[in-house]
N, C-alpha and C positions, 0 to 999 in steps of 0.2 A: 609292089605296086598295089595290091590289093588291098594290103593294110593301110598304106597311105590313103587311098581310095576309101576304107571305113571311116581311118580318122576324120578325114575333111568332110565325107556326110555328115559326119557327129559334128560337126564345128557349124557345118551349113544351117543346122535344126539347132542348135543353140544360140547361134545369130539371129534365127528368126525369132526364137522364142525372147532375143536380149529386147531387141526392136518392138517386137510388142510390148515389153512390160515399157520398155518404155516411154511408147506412144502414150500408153495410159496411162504414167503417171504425169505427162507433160499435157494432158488434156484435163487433167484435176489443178495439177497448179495455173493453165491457162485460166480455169472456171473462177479460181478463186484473185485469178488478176494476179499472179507470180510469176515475174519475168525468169529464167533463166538461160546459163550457158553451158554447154557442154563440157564436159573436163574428162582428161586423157582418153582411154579407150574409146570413151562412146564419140568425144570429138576427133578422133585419127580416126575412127570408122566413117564416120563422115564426109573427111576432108580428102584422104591423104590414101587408106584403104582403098583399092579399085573393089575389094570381095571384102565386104566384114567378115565372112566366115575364116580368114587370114587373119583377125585381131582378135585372139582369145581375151576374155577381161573377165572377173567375178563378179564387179557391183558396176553400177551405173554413178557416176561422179558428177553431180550437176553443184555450179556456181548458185547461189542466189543470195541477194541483196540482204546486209545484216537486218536491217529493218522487217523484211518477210520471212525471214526463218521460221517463226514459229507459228505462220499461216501456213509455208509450205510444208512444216512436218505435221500437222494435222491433216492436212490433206491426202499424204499419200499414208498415215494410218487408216484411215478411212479404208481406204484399199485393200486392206486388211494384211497391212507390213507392220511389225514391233520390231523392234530392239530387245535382243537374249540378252541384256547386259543388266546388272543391280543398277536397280533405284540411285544411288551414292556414284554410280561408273557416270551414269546416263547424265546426273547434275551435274560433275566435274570437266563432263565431255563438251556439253553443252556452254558451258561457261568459257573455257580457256583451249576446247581444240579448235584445228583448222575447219574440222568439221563436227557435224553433230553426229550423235551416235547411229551406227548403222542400220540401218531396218532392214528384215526380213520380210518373207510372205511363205515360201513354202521352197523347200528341197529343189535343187535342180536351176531354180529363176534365180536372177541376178540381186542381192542387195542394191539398197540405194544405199547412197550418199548425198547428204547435202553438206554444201562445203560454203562456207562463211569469207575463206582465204585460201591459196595457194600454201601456204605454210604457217607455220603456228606466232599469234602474235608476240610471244616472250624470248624470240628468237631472232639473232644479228638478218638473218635473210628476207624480215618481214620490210613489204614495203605497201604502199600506197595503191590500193588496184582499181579507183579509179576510173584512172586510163583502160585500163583491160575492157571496161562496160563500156567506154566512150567510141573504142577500136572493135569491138563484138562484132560480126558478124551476123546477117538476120540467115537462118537454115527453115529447115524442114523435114520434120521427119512425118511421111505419111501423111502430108497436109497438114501438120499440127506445128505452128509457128515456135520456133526457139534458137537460139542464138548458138555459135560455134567461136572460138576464141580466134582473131586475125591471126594473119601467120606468124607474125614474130613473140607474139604471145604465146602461140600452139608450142612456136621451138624454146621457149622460154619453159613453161612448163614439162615440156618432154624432160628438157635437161636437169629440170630440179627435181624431178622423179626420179631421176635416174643415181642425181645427188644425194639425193637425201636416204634412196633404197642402201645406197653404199656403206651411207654413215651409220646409219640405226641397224640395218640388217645384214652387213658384209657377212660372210658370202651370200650372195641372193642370184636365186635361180632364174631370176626376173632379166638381170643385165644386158642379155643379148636381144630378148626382145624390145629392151628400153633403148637401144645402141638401135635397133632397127627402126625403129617410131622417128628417130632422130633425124637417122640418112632419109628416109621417106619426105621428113617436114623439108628438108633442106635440098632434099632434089626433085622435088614435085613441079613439076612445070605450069602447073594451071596456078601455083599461087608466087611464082617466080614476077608475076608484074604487081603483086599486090606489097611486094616486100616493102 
């Protein structure tokens, strides 16, 4: 009991610390007029999580608008987050992944993500997302206005997380807590009238 009692402080004080970075980075792309939505972790902490310190995550995964990507990663450089990746990684990323490349800030705090798509456009599972911006969610984190993905989009993504960790990473240590984000989206009561 004890140790379980250590772990979950340690999870409690990393939740806090996830939550601040990322009030402040959702208060720089407010500044700069960049919508975004939540994507996996930090939206199941939101939605589905009663305790985020029960949803461990490394980076923070925010959606945003092809058209504003390259206002919202200026913005949260500013911040003082880069990318450890070469020059050549960063341009390839940038161009043809789901997401742009990772940023950093410092040991310990969460990377961001910004993410262009749910999956990669040169693949059979790419589709139209749209709908997902039309179905958004308005949230709040901390009084700072951002978007959390409807619920059949939240279960939509869980599973393609969960999919795609399969295909690319079999075996992945991640599975059981992706199988649990799932049950959570699909038996949460408060979003049982919104389905």
């Amino acid at each position: 009991l004890a140790i379980l009692e250590q772990r979950y402080r340690r999870q409690v004080a990393l939740a806090e610390r996830r939550r601040s970075t990322l009030e402040e980075v959702l208060r720089a792309l407010a500044a700069d007029g960049v919508e975004a939505i939540l994507l996996k972790g930090a939206a199941l902490a939101e939605t589905v999580y009663v305790d985020p310190a029960l949803r461990p995550m490394g980076d923070l995964d925010l959606l945003i608008p092809e058209t504003q990507l390259d206002v919202a990663e200026r913005a949260v450089r500013a911040l003082g987050f880069e990318s450890p990746a070469p020059h050549e990684v960063q341009e390839a990323t940038r161009d043809h992944h789901r997401h742009y490349p990772r940023l950093i800030r410092s040991r310990g705090e969460p990377a961001i993500e910004l993410h262009r798509h749910l999956v990669r456009a040169d693949t059979p599972l790419f589709f139209d997302i749209g709908g997902l911006w039309s179905r958004a969610r308005e949230a709040r984190v901390d009084g700072v206005r951002t978007h959390v993905p409807a619920p059949g989009d939240l279960l939509l993504h869980a599973c393609l997380a969960f999919f795609l960790d399969r295909y690319f990473f079999y075996p992945s240590f991640a599975a059981r807590g992706e199988l649990h984000d799932i049950a959570l989206v699909v038996s949460d009561r408060r979003l049982e009238s919104s389905w």
